[in-house]
Each structure stands twice: as C-alpha cells, then as structure tokens.
N, C-alpha and C positions, 0 to 999 in steps of 0.2 A: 837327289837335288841338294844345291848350298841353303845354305841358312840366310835367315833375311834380316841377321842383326843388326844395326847399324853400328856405327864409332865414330866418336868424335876424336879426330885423329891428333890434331895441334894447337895453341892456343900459344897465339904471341906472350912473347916473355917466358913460357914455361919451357923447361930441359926437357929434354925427352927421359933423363933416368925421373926427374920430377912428375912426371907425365905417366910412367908408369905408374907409381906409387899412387897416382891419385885416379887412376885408372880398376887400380885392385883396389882400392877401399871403397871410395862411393862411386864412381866414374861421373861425378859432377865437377864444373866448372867456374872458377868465378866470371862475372863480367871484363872485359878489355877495362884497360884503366882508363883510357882517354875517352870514354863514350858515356855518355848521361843518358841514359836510354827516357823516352817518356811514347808510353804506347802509342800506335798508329790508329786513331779514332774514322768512325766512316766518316765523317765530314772534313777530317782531313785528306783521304782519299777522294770526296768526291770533288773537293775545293782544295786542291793542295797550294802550299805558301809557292811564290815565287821561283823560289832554291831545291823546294822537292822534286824529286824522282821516285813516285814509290808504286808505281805499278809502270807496264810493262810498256803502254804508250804515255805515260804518265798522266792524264785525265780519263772519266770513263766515256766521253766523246771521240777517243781516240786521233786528238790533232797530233801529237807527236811533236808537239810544240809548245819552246821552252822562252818563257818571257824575258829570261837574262840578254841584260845587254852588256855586261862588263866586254864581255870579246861581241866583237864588233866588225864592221865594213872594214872601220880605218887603221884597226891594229889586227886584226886576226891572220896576217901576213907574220908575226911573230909568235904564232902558238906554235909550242914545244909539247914533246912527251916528259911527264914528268915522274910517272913509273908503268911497268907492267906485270903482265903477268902470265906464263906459258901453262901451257893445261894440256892434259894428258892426249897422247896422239892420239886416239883410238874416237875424239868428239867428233861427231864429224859436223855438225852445225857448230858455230860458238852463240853461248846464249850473252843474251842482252840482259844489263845489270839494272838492278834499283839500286836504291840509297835510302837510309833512313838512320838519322841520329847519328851520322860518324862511319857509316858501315855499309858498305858498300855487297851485293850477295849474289852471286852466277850460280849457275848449274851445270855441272858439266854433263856431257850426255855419257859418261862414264857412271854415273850413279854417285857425282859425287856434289855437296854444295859447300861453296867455299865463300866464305867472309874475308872480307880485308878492311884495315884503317884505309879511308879515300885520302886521308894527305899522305900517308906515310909509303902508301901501298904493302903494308906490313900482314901477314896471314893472323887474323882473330882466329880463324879457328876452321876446320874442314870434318865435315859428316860425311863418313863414307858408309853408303849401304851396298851390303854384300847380294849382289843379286842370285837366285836360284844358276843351276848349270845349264840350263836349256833357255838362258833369257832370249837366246835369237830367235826367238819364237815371236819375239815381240819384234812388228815392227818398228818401234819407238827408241829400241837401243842405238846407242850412240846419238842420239839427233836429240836436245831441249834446246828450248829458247828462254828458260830463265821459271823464275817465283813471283808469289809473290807477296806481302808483307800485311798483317792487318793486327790490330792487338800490340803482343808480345809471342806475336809467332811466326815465323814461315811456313806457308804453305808451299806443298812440293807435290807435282802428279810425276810418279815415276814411272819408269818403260815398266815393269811388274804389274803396272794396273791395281797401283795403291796409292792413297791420297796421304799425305804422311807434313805432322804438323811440330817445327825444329822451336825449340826457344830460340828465341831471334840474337839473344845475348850470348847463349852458349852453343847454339848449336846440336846441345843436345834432343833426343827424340820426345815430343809431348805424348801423342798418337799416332798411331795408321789405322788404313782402315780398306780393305779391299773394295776396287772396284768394279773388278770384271777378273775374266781368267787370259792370260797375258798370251797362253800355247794356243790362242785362238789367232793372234797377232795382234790385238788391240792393248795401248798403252795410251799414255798420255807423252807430251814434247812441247806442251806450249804450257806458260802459266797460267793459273786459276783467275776467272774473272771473282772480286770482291766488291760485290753489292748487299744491301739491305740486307746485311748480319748473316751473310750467308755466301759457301765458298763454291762457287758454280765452275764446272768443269767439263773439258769435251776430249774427244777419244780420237785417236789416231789408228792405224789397222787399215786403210780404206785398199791397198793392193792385197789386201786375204780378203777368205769370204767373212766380214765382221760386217755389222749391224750396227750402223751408227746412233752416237745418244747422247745426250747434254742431263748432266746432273748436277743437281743441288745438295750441299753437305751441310750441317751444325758446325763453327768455327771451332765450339767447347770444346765438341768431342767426336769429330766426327759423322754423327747420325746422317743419313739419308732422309730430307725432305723432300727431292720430288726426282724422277728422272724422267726424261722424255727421249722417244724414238722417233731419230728423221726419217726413219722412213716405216711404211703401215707394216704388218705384220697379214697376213694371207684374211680375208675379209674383213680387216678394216678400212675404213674410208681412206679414199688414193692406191689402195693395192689393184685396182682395176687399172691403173695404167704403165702396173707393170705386165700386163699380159699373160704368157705362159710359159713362163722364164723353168726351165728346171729346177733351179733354188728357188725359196723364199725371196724377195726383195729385200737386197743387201747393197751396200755402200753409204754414203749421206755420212762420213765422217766428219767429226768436226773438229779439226785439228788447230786449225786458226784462232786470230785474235777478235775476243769479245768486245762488245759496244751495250753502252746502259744510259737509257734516258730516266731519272731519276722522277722527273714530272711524271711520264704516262706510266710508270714502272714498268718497261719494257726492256726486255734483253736481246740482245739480235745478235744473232751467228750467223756464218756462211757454213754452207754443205758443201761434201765432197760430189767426186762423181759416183754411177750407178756401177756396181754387178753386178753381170760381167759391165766391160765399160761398151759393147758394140751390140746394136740392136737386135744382131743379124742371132744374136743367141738367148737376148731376154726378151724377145720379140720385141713389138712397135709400141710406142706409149710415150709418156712424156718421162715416165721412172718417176713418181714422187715420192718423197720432197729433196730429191737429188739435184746441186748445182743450185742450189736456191739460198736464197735470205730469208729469213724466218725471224719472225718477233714472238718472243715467248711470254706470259704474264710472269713477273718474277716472283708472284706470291705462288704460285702451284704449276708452274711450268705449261701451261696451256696456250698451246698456240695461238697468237692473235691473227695473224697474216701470213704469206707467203708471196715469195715472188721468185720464179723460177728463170733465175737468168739464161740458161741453155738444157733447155725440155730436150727428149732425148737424143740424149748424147752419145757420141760413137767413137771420139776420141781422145778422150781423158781431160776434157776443159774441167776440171773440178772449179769450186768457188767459195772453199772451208779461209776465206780471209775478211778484215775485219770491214767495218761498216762506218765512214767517218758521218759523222752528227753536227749538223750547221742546220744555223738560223738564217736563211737568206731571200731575198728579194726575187720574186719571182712574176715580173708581168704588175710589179706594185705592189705586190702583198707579199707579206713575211711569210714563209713558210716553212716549218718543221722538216728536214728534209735528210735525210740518208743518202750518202754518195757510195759506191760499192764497184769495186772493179778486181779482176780476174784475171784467170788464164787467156780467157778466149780473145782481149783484145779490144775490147769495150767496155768503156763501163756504163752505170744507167744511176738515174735521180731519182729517186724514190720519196713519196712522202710516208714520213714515219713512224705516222700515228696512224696511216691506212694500210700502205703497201702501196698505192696507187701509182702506178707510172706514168711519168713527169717527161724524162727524155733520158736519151741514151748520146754517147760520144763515141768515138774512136781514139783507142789511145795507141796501138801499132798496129801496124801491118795483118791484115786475113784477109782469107780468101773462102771463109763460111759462112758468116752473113752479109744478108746480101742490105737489108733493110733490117726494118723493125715496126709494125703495126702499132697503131693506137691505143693500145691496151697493153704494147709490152712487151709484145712474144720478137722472139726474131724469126728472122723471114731467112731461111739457109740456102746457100748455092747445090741445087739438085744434081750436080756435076759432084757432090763430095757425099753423097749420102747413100749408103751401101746398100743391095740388095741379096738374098740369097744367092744368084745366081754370081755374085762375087764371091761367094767364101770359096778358099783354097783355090781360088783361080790366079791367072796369072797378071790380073786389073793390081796396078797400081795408082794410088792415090797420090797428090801431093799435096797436102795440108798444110797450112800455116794460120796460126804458129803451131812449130814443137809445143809434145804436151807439156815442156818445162814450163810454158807459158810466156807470154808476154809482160806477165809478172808473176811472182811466187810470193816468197817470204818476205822479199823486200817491202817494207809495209808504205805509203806515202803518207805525206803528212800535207797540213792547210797549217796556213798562218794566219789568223784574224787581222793582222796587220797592214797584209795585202789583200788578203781574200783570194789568195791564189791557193790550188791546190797542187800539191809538187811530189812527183815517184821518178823513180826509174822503171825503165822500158827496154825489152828485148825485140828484137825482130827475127824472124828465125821460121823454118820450116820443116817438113818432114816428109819420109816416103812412108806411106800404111799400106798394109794388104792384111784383108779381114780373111781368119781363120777357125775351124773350128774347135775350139779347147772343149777338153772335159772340164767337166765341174769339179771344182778340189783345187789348189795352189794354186796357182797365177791363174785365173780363168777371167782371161781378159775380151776374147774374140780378136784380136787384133795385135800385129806387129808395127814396128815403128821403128824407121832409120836412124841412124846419129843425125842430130842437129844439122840444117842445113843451114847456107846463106838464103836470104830472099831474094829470089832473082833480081839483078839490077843493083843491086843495096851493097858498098863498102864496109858498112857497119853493122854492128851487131845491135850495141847499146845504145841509148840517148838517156839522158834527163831533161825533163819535159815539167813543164810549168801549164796547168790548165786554169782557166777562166771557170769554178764551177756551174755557173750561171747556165751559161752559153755551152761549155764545151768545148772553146775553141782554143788553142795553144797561144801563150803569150811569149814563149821563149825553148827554147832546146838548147843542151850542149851538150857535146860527143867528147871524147876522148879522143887524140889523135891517132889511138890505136883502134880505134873503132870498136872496143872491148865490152862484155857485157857488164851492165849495171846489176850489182848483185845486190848492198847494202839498202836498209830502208832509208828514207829520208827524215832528218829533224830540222824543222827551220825555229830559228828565234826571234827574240828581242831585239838584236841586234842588225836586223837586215839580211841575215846570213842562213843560206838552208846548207847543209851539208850530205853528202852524199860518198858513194865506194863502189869500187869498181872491181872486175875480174883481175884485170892487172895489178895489183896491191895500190892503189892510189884510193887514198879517203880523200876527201875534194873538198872548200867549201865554196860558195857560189854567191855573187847578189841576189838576191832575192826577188828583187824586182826584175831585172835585165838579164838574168847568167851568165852573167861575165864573171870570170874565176877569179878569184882571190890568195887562193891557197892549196895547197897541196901536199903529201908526203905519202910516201911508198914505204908500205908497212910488209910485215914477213910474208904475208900472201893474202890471197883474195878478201874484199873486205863484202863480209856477209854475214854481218851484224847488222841490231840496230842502232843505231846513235842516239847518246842520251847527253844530258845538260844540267847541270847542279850546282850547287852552293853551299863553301861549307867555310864557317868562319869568315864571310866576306868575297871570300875568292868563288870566281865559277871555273869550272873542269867541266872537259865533255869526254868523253869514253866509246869506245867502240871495241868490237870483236871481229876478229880477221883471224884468217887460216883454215875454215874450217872442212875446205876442198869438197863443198855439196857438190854436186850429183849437176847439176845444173853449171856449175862453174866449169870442172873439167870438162862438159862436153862444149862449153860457147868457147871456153882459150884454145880452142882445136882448129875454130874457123880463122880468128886474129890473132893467132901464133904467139900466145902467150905462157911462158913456162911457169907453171903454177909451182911453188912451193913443197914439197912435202913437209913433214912436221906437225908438232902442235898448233892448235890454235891458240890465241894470244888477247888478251884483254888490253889495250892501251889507254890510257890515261893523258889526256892534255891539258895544257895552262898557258896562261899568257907568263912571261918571267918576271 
C-alpha cells in the first residue's frame, strides 16, 4: 500500500527551485501576501456578515442564500467570467467553494485541496494527500463536494476514511485522525458540518455492505466525542424491522448536507437507503432508521426523533440530503419547521423540535405513492411492490423516478425575501426486475434500466419555485432542450436565484416570476453548487461544472446532449 503523506505542493509567488529548498528544510509555508487572515469564530459561522461564504450552504439553516444585491434583476445580464480554474479529470463531482479572508478552498475528489486568491484567481497553495493503492475500495474516490473552514483550519473528510485538519493559511497538514477502514467502501465526499466547538461528520459507502454513522470530532485535535449508528445493530431497538435479512442491518448512509438549529441544539441529517435496497432479500419491515430524517442532541449524539420518509424501500429512494429550517406561518401560528425532500419525488413539512408531520407535496413526477396518511407514512401504489414470487421472474416493473432521483445533489435553496422555496427537478423513469444477489459486493436485490422518459413528458428537467406553506408551485422553467437540472440552486438579495443545467448553461432567473435573465454555457455540465460573496466591495458568484456525474450522462441520453469530457472547472463571475 502507498503512504498517506500529504504535501503542500504550491504557493503563489514561490519558484518551484524555491519550493524545493523550503520543502527540504522545514516544509513550512509563509501566509499569501495579500490575505489578513483573522480566524473563523462559531458566531461567525452561525451569523455570517453579508459577503461570507464559509460553509457549504453558507448558514447552518441551510437557505443557500446570499443577501447581496450588488448583481441584481437589472444588471446581471452583464455578469462575465472573471477567472477559472480546471481540476484534474479523474473528479468526478466538482466540489463547491467557501471563502474566508481572501481565499477562496475546493476539494478536488483527486485527494487534493486547492486555495486561491478570489480576485486574482491566483493558486495560494494545493495539499495533495497521497492516497493508499487500493483506494477504490473506497466509494468516495473521485466524488467531494468541498470543506469546511472554522478557527484557523480546514477541515477535510477524505475518501481514506480520515478526518484531516489543513492550516487554512498554508495549507499545511495540523492533524488526521482515522475514521473508519475505507476497504470496507466507506469514505467521506461532503464537507463537515461545524457546530457548538465541534466538527460533525457523515459517511458515504451506502452501495457496499457499510453501516451507516454520523460522528462528532475535537476541532484541537481531533478526539472523538460521540458517534452514532443510523441504523440498530441485531437486538437493539428498530432492528426488529429489519426482519431476517442475511446480513446485519446495513445502509442509512449519511452522505449529504447537515442542518443545525442552534436554539434546540439539534442536528438533522438525511439517511441513505437499506441493504440490500429490495425487501424481497432483507425481508418486509420498514428497515430503520433508513431513508429518514433524524434529529440528533448535539451534545452527545442521541437521537431526538425520526421521521422516515420512504419505510421500506425497494428501490433505491435514499434521503442522505439536507434539511432546510424556516420559521413560518402555519394556519396563524409560527412554526419551527424542517422542509426535506428527495429521491422519491416529494417532499414533506416537518416540525423540528418534534418530528411531527405537518404535510407533504409533490415535487415530480411518481408513480409509488399514491397518498400519505395523517401521521406521515406514505400510502404506495401495490402495483410497484415486489413479492417473492417476482425475483428472477420475467415481471418487469416501471418505476418512476430513476433511482438518480428526482433530485440528488442538487441541493435547493428558500429566499426569506420571497418565501419561496426553489430546486431543480428531474422527471424520469426506469425498468426493475427484482433478483437474487448473494450477500457480498453489490447486493442490491434488484436491476434497473437506463434512465427513461416519463411517458407523455418532452422533458426531462424543470426549475420549480414552491410556495413552502402550501406546497403549491408558483412558477417553473425548462430549458428549451428540455435537459436535466443538475446544479443546486442559490437565490439572493438581489431578486435573482440562479440555477445549471445538463447542457453546460448556468442560468439566472427572477425570483419571483422565472423569467430568465441570463445565461452562459460553461465547458460542461453544471453540477455544482452556486455560492455568492464579497470581497473588497465587489460580489462574485462561483460555481463548478464538468464533473460528468453518473446522473448527467445518463439524462443527456434522453435530450440529446453531448456532454463534455474533461476536467471539471471552477468558474468565477463579476459584474465589469
């Protein structure tokens, strides 16, 4: 196996014969000249200024919205690229940037994280950590979606299944500290949530047999304070409803983006789906705490609630995404409330200091719930729901949506301004026939077609503007090519949400109506998230595109879109 040194590879302004030489004597760095660093305190995180970006939605509510209004309705028809930046072909997400003090920090899903000046777009400096030889072991290689920033450090979950903590100045390595064994498939790919002095972290791994878990670390150094398992272990409470599964009760990854309400101190993840993913091999049950929302105490990781979006599941709706947090009016009273939506094509209300379900919506196209009861649960169409007497038979299913979902990574974002809440949306189908796997490597119970159209349907994608109240749509827009929406959404100050598509167009949009504004075709698919910033007066917004997920190549199949090969690409915009 390789060694898991890291290096800090560049450092603007320095030679590379210079670089050696300060590589052989201390391999320390000074700070970039143009940056005044002053540490990233939690109340700045939990309250950031106007012009921050320094976690991953940038509030721990998770709006994904940016108060600037420099770019605006009436000029943002004139925002240009003002630099970028290409990253090694082998990423196959592009991760979404913060900022803090000058310095803008990606992750490449190469094992590598790269600083840059945000006016200059100049390289500060790149840590590259040399991964073991067997990293494909890990599902998490090639695939992050960023850092994130607290102190005077970067946190970083690597595909290794190590928590590893960068001076933020230099880049160089503070600590690591292992968090699991990586040959199992379990890694990290999204950044660390940072709450209440502590760097909380979830796992990815959910197509091996891995056992999903949410951990809490020490910023200083490390230590482990608490870690918890989504799902029970063979006679604890909720292991009775996985029945008599061959394996242990496994899946419930939580690979997605965290949500933290600092009042109740609650932390709330989404879960993956169960192994196997079809009932017809881990018998009948609901699988918990699989496909659920979960509120954890964040002083000792104890479950407060749960709420199990899709009890069991058969094909692949996982729900490891994040949880938006609004204060809103419900029937005349205010109410604490979690919005949370999915694979499966609905999302639901939730209040957040219970769990209690509030109501549910539709956000695309299915054809597996049919309803939803009073308490919560969904009511599935018995026409989709497999029995023994299907495995290895020649019963084909047609399920919709494809397990890429109705939404994935694309994260959505609310504007307080409007009160709308705004994502992009797939519509899309699939053929299943449930089969019997052995236990060990892909043990899914079930196959699944390429991506289909939905009967009847021209399109693939929409951006959709929901009423969160009610649920009800206040606007859509399509792309002429009817292409999937891959990018998450950020709306701001300025009226404007912005959005990306399969076809390389990053878009931006009224906010209120969805009438387009603006537009540009970037080197390929845009499947980042959009972030918004301030530096010196001026705002910049950023996104990442090219990074040919798994999900893109199979929707440009249906709307005939030639996707790019290549790096993925960081782009940078400005008004002039």
């Amino acid at each position: 196996m390789g060694e898991n040194k890291p290096q800090v590879l560049f450092v603007r302004g320095v030679s590379w014969a210079t670089l050696a030489i300060m590589l052989l004597s201390s391999g320390a760095f000074a700070q970039t000249e143009s940056v005044t660093w002053e540490p990233i305190t939690q109340e700045r995180l939990m309250n950031p200024e106007d012009g921050d970006w320094l976690s991953y939605r940038r509030t721990p509510d998770v709006f994904g919205f940016s108060p600037l209004d420099q770019i605006n309705r009436t000029n943002v028809q004139n925002l240009r690229p003002v630099w970028s930046y290409s990253m090694r072909d082998n990423s196959r997400w592009v991760p979404s940037p913060i900022v803090a003090n000058g310095l803008m920090y990606v992750a490449e899903g190469s094992g590598r994280v790269v600083a840059f000046d945000v006016v200059s777009g100049d390289v500060a400096w790149i840590h590259q950590r040399n991964y073991p030889d067997d990293i494909r072991l890990s599902q998490a290689l090639n695939r992050h979606r960023g850092v994130s920033v607290y102190g005077d450090n970067i946190y970083w979950g690597t595909a290794d299944s190590y928590l590893v903590a960068l001076d933020a100045r230099t880049g160089t390595q503070v600590w690591e500290v292992s968090t699991g064994d990586y040959t199992t498939g379990i890694g990290h790919n999204h950044p660390p949530l940072i709450a209440d002095d502590k760097v909380i972290l979830g796992f990815t791994g959910g197509d091996r047999n891995a056992r999903g878990a949410i951990a809490a670390y020490d910023p200083e150094d490390g230590e482990l304070i608490w870690k918890t398992y989504t799902v029970p272990a063979p006679g604890e409470p909720g292991s009775e409803s996985w029945n008599d599964s061959e394996l242990p009760p496994l899946g419930g990854l939580t690979w997605g983006t965290q949500s933290y309400d600092p009042e109740l101190g609650f932390v709330y993840f989404g879960t993956g789906q169960p192994i196997p993913w079809a009932s017809t091999l881990r018998g009948l049950g609901d699988a918990l705490y699989t496909n659920s929302v979960i509120a954890l105490d964040i002083e000792n990781g104890e479950m407060q609630w749960y709420f199990q979006v899709v009890p069991e599941d058969n094909w692949d709706m996982d729900s490891p995404y994040e949880s938006t947090l609004i204060d809103m009016v419900i029937n005349g009273v205010v109410r604490k409330v979690l919005i949370h939506t999915s694979k499966i094509g609905w999302g639901v209300v939730l209040d957040r200091e219970t769990g209690q379900f509030l109501h549910s919506f539709r956000t695309a196209f299915d054809n597996l719930i049919m309803s939803w009861t009073e308490e919560g649960r969904p009511v599935f169409n018995p026409d989709q729901i497999p029995t023994l007497a299907d495995v290895d038979s020649e019963k084909t299913f047609e399920v919709c949506p494809h397990y890429h979902g109705a939404r994935n990574l694309n994260s959505p974002s609310y504007s307080p301004l409007t009160g709308l809440y705004y994502m992009g949306l797939n519509n899309s189908c699939m053929d299943v026939n449930f089969v019997s796997d052995e236990p060990g490597g892909f043990y899914a119970g079930m196959r699944a077609s390429r991506v289909k159209m939905v009967p009847g349907y021209d399109y693939v994608g929409e951006f959709v503007a929901f009423d969160p109240v009610t649920g009800a749509r206040q606007w859509e827009y399509r792309q002429p090519s009817g292409a999937a929406m891959t990018a998450a959404a950020l709306a701001t100050g300025g009226g404007i949400v912005f959005g990306g598509a399969a076809d390389r167009r990053f878009f931006a949009l009224d906010a209120d109506t969805g009438a387009a504004l603006w537009e540009m075709r970037l080197n390929g698919d845009i499947s980042g998230a959009p972030v918004s910033f301030e530096v010196e007066g001026k705002q910049y917004v950023a996104v990442g595109a090219g990074g040919r997920i798994a999900q893109t190549t199979s929707y440009a199949r249906l709307t005939g879109e030639d996707i790019p090969q290549g790096s993925g690409v960081i782009w940078v915009f400005a008004l002039p």
